[in-house]
PDB file as gemmi writes it, atoms N, CA and C in Angstrom:
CRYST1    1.000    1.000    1.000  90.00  90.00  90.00 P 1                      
ATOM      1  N   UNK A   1     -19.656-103.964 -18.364  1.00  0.00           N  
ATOM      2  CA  UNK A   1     -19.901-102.555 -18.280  1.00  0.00           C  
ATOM      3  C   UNK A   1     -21.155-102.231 -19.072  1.00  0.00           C  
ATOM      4  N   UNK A   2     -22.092-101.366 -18.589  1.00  0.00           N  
ATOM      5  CA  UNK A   2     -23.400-101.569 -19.159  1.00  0.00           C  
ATOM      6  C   UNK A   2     -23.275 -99.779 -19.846  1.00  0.00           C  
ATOM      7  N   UNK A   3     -23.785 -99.815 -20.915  1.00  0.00           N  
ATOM      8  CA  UNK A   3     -23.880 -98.706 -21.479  1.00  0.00           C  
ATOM      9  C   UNK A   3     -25.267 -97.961 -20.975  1.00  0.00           C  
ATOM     10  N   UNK A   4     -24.914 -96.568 -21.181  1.00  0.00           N  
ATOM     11  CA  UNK A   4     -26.138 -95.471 -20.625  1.00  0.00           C  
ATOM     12  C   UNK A   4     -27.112 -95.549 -21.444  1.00  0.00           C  
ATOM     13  N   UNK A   5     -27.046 -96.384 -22.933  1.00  0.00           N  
ATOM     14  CA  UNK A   5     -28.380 -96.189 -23.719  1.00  0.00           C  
ATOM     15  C   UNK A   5     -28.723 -97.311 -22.905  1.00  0.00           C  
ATOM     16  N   UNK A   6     -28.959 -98.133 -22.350  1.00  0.00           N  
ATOM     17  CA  UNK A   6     -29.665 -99.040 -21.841  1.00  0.00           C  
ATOM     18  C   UNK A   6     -30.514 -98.669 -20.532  1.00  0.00           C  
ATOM     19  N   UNK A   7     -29.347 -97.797 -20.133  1.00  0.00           N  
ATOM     20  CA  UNK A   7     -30.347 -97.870 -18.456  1.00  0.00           C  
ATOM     21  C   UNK A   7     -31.023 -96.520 -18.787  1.00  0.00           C  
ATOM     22  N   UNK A   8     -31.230 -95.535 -19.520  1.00  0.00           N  
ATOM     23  CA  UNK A   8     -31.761 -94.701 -20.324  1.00  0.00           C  
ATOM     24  C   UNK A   8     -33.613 -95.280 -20.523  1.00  0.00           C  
ATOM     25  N   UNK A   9     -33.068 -96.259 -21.545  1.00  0.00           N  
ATOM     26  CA  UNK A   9     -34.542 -97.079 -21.873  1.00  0.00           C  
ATOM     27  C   UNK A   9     -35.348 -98.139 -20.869  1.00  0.00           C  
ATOM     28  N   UNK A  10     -34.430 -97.917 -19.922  1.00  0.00           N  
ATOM     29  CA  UNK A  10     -34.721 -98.673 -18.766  1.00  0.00           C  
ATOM     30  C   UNK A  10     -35.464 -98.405 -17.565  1.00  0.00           C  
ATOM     31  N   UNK A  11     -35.283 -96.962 -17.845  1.00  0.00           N  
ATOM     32  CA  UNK A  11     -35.433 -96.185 -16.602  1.00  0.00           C  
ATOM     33  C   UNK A  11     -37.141 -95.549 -17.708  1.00  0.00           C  
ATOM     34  N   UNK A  12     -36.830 -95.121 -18.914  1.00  0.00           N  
ATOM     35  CA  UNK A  12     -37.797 -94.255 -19.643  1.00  0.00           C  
ATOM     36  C   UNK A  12     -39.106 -95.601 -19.348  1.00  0.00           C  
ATOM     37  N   UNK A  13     -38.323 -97.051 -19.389  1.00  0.00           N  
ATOM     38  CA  UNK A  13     -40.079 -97.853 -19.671  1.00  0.00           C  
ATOM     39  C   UNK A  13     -40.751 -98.306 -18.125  1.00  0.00           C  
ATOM     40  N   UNK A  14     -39.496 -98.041 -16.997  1.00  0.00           N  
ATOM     41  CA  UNK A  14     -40.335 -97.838 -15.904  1.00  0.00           C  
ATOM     42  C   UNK A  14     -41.042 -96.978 -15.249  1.00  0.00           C  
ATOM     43  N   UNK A  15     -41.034 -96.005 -15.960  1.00  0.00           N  
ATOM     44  CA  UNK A  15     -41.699 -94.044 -15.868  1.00  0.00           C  
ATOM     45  C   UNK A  15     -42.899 -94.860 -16.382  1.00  0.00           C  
ATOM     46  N   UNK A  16     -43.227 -95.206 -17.643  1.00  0.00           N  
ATOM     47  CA  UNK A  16     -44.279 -95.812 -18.685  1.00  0.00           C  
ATOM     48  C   UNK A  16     -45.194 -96.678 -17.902  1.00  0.00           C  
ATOM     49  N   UNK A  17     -45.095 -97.455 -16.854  1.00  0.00           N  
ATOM     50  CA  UNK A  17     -45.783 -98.538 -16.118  1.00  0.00           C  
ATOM     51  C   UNK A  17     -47.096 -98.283 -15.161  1.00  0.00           C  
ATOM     52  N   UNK A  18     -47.814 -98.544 -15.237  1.00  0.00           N  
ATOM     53  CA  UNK A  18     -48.833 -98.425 -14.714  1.00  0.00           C  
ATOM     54  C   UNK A  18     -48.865 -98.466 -12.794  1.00  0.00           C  
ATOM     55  N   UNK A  19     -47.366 -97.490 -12.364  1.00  0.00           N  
ATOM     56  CA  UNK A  19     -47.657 -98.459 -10.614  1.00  0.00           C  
ATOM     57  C   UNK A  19     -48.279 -97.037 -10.048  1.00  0.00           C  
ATOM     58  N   UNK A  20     -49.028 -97.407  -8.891  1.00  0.00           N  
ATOM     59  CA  UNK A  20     -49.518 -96.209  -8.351  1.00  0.00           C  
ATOM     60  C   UNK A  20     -48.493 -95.362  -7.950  1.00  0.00           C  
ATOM     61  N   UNK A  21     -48.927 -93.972  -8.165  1.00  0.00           N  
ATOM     62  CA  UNK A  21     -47.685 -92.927  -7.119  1.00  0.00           C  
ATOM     63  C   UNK A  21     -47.728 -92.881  -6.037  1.00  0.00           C  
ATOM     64  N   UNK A  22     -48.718 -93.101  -4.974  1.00  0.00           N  
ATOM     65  CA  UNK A  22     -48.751 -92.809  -3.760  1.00  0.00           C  
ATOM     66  C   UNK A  22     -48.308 -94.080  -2.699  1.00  0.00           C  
ATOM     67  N   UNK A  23     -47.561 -94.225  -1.846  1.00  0.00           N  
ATOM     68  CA  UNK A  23     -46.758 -95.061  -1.591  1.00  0.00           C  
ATOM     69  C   UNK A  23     -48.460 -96.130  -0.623  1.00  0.00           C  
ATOM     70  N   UNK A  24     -48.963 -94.849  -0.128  1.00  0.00           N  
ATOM     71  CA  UNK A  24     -50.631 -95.662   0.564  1.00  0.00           C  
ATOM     72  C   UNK A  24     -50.993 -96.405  -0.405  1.00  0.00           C  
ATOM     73  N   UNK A  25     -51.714 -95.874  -1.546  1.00  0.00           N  
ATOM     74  CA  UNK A  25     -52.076 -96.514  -2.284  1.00  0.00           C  
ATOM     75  C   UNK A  25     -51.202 -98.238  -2.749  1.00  0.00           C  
ATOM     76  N   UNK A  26     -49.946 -97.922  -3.145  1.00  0.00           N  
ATOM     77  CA  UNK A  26     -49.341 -99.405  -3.191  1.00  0.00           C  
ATOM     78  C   UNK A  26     -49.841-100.269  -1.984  1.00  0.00           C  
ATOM     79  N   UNK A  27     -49.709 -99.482  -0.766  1.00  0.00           N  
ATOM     80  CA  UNK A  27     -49.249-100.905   0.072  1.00  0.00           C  
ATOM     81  C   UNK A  27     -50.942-101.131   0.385  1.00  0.00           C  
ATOM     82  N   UNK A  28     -52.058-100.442  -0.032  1.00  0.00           N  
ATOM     83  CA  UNK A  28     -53.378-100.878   0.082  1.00  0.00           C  
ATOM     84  C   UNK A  28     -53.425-101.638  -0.842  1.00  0.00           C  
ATOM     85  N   UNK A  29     -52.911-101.783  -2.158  1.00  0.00           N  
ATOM     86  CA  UNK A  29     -52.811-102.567  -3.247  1.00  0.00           C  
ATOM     87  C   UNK A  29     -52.566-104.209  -2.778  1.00  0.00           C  
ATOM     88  N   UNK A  30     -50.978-104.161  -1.846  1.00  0.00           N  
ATOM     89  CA  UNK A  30     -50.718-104.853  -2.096  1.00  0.00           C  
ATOM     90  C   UNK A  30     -51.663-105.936  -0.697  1.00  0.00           C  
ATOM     91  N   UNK A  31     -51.809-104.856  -0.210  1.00  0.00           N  
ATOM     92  CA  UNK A  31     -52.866-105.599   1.171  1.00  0.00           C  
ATOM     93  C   UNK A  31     -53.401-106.528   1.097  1.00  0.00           C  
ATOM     94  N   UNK A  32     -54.547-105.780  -0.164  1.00  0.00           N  
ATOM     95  CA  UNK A  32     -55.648-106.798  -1.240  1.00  0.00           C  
ATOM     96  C   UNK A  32     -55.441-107.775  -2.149  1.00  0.00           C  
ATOM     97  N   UNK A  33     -54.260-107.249  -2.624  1.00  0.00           N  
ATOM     98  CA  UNK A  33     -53.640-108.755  -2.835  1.00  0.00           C  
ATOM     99  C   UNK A  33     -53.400-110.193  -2.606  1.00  0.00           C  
ATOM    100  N   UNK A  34     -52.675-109.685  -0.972  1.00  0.00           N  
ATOM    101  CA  UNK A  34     -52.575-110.746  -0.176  1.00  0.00           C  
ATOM    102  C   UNK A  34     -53.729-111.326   0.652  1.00  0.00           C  
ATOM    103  N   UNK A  35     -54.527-110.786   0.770  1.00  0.00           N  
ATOM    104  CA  UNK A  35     -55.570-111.283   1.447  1.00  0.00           C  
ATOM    105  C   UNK A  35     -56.135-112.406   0.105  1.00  0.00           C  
ATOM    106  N   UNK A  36     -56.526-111.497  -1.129  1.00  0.00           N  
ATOM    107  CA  UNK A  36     -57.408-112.647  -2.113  1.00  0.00           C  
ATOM    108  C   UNK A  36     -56.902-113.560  -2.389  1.00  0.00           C  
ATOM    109  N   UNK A  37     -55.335-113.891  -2.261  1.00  0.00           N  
ATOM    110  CA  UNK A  37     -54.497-114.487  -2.562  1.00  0.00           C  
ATOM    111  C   UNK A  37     -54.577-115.830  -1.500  1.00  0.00           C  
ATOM    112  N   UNK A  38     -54.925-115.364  -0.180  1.00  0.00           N  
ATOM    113  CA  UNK A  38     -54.939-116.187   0.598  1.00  0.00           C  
ATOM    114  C   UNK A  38     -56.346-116.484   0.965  1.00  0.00           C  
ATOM    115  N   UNK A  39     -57.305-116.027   0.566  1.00  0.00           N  
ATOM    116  CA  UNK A  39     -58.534-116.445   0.717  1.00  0.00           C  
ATOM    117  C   UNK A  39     -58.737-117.281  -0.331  1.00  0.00           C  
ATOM    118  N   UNK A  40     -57.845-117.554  -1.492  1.00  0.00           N  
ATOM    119  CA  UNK A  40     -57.905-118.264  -2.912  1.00  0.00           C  
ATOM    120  C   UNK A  40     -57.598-119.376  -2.310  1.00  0.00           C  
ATOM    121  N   UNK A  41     -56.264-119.093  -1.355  1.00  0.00           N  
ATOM    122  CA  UNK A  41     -55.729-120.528  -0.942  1.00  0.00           C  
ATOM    123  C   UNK A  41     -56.552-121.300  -0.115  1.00  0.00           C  
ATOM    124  N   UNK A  42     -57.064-121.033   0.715  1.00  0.00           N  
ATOM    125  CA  UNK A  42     -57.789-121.592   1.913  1.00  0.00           C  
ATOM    126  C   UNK A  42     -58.981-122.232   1.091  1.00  0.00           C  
ATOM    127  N   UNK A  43     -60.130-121.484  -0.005  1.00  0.00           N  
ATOM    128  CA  UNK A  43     -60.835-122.088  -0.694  1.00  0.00           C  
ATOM    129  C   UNK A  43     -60.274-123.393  -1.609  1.00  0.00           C  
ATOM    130  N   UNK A  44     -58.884-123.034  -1.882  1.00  0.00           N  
ATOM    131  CA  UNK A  44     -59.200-124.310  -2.503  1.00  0.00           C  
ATOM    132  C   UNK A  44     -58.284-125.659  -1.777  1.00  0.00           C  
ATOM    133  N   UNK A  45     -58.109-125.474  -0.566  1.00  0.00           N  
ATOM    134  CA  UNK A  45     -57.667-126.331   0.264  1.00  0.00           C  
ATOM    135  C   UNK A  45     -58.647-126.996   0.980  1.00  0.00           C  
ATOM    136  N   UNK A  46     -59.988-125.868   1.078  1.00  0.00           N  
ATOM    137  CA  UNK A  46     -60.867-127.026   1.599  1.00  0.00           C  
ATOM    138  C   UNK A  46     -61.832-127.901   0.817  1.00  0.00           C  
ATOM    139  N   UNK A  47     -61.455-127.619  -0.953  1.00  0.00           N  
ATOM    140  CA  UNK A  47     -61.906-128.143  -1.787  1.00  0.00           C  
ATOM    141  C   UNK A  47     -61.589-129.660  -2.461  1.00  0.00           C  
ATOM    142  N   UNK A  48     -60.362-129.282  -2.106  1.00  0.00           N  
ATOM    143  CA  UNK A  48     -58.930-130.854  -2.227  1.00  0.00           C  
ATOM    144  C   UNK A  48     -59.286-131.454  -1.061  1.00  0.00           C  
ATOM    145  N   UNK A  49     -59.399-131.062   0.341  1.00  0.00           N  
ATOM    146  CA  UNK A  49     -59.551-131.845   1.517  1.00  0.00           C  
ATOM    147  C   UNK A  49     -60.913-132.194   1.218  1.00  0.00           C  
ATOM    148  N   UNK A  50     -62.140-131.869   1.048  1.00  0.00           N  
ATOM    149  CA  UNK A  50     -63.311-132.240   0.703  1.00  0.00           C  
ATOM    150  C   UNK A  50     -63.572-133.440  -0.440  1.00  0.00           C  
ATOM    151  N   UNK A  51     -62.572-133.420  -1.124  1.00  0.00           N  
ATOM    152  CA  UNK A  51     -62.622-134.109  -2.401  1.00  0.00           C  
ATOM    153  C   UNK A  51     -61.767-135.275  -1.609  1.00  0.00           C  
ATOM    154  N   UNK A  52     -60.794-135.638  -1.163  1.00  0.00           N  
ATOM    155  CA  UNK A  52     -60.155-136.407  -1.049  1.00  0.00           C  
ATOM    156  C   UNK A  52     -60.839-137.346   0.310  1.00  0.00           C  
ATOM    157  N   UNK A  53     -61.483-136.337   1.152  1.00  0.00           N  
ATOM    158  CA  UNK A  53     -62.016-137.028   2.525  1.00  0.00           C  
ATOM    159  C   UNK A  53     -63.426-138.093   1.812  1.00  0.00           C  
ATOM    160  N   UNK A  54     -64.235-137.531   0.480  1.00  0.00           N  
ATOM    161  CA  UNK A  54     -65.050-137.824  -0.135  1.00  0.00           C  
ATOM    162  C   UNK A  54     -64.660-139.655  -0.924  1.00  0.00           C  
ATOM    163  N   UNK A  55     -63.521-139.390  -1.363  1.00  0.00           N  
ATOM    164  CA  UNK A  55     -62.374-140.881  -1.726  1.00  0.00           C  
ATOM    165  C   UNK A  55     -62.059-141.546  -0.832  1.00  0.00           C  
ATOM    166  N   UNK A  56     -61.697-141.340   0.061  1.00  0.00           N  
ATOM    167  CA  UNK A  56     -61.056-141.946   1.010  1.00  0.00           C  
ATOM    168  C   UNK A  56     -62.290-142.597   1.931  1.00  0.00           C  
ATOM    169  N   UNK A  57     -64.130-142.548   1.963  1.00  0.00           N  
ATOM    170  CA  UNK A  57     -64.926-142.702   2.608  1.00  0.00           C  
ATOM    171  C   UNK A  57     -65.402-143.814   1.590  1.00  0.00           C  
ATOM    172  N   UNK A  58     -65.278-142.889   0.435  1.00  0.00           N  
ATOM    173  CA  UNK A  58     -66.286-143.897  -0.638  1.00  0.00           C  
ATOM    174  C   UNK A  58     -65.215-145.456  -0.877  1.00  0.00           C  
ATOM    175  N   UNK A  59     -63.856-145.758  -0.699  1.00  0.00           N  
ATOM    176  CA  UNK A  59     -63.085-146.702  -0.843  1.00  0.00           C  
ATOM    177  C   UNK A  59     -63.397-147.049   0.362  1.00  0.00           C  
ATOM    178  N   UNK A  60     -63.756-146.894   1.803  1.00  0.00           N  
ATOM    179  CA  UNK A  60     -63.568-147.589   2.777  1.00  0.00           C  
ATOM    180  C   UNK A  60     -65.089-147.992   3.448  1.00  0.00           C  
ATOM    181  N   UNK A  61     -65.988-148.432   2.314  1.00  0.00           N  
ATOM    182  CA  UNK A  61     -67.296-148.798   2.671  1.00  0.00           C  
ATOM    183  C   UNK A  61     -67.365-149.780   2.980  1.00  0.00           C  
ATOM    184  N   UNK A  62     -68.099-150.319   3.671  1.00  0.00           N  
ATOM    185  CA  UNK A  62     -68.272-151.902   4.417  1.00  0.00           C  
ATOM    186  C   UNK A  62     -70.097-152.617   3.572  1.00  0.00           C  
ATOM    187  N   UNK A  63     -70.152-153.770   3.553  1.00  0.00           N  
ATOM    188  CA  UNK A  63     -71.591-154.725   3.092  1.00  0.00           C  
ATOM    189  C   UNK A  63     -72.111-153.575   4.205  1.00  0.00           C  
ATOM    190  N   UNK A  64     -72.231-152.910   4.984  1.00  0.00           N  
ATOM    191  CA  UNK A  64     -73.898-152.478   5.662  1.00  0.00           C  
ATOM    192  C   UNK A  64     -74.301-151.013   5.054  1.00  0.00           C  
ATOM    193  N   UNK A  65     -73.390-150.570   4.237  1.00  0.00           N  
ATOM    194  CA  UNK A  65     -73.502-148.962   3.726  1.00  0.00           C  
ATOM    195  C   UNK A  65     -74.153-149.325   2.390  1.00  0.00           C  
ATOM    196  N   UNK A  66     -74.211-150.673   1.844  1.00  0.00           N  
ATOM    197  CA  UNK A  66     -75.090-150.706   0.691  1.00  0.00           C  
ATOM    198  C   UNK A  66     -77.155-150.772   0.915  1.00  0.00           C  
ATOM    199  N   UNK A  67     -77.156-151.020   2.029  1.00  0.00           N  
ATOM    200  CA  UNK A  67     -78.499-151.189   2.882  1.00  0.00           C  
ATOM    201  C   UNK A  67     -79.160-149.524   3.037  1.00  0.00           C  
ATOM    202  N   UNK A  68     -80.705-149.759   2.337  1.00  0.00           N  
ATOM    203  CA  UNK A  68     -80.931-148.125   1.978  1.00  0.00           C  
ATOM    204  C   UNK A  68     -81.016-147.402   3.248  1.00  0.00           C  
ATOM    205  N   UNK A  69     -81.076-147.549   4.708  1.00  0.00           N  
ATOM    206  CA  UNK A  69     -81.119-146.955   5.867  1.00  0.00           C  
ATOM    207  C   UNK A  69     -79.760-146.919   6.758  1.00  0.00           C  
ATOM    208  N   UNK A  70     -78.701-147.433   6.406  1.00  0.00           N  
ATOM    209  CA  UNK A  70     -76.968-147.457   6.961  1.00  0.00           C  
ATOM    210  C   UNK A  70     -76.591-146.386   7.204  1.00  0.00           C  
ATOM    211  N   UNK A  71     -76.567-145.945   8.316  1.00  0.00           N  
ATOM    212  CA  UNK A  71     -75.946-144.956   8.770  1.00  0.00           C  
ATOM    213  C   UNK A  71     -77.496-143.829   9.189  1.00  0.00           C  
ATOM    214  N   UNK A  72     -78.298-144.165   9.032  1.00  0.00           N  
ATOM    215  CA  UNK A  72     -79.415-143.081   9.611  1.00  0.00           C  
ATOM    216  C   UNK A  72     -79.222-142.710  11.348  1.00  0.00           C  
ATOM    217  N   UNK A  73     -79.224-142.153  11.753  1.00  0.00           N  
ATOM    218  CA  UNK A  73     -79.862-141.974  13.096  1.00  0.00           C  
ATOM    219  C   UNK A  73     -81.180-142.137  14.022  1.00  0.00           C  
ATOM    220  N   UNK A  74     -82.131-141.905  13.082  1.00  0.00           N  
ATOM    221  CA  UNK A  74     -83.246-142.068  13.494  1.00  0.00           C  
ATOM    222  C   UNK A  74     -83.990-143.126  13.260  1.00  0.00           C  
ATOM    223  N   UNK A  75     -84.528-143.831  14.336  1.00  0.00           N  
ATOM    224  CA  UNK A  75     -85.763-144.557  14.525  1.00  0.00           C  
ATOM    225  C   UNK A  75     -86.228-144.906  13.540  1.00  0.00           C  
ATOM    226  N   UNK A  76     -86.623-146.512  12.493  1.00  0.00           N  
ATOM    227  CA  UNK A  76     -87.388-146.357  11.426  1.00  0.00           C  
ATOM    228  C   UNK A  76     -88.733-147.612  11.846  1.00  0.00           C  
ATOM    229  N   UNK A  77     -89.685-146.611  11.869  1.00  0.00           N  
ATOM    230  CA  UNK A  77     -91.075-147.443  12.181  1.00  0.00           C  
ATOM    231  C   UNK A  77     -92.019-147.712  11.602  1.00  0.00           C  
ATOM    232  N   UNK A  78     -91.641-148.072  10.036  1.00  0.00           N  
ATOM    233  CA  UNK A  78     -92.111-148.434   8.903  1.00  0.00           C  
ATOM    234  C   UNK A  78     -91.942-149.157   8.153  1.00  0.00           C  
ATOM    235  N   UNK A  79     -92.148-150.068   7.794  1.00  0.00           N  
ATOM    236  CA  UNK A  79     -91.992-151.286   7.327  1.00  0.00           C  
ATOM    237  C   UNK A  79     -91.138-152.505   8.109  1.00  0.00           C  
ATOM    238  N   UNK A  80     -91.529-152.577   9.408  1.00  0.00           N  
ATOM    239  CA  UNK A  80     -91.250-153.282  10.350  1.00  0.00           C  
ATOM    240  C   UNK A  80     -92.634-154.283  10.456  1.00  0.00           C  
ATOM    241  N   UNK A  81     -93.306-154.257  10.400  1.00  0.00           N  
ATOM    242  CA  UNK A  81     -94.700-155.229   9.868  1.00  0.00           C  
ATOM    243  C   UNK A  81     -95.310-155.224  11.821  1.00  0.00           C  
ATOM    244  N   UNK A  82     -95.088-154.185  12.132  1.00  0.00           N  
ATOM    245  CA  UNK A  82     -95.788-154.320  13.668  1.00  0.00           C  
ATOM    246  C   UNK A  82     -97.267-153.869  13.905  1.00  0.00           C  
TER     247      UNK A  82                                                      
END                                                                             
C-alpha cells in the first residue's frame, strides 16, 4: 500500500521536468530523435563494415599484390625498355 506522501512528491517532481507541453512539439522531438538515432546507426555500420572489409582484404593478399603495379588497370608503358 503506497502512501499519498509519496505519490504527492512524485507527481510534484514530474510537474518540475523539463518535457515540452505541447503534445506537437513532443512527437517533433521525438521524430528527431529517431531519425539521428538512426542516421548514428547506419554511420557507424558502414564504418565497422569498412573496417572489417579493409581486414579481411589485407589478410587475403596473394605474392602479386606485393609488386608496385598489382592490381592497376591501366596500360604501363614505361619502363618496359621498348
Amino acid at each position: 500500500m503506497k502512501s499519498a506522501c509519496t505519490e504527492d512528491s512524485a507527481a510534484s517532481a514530474l510537474k518540475n521536468l523539463p518535457f515540452p507541453e505541447n503534445e506537437e512539439e513532443s512527437a517533433l522531438f521525438k521524430t528527431i530523435g529517431w531519425v539521428s538515432a538512426g542516421l548514428g546507426a547506419v554511420a557507424l555500420g558502414l564504418f565497422i563494415g569498412r573496417e572489417l572489409r579493409q581486414r579481411y582484404k589485407f589478410n587475403r593478399r596473394t605474392p602479386y599484390d606485393f609488386y608496385s603495379h598489382s592490381g592497376d588497370e591501366e596500360d604501363v608503358d614505361f619502363g618496359l625498355g621498348t
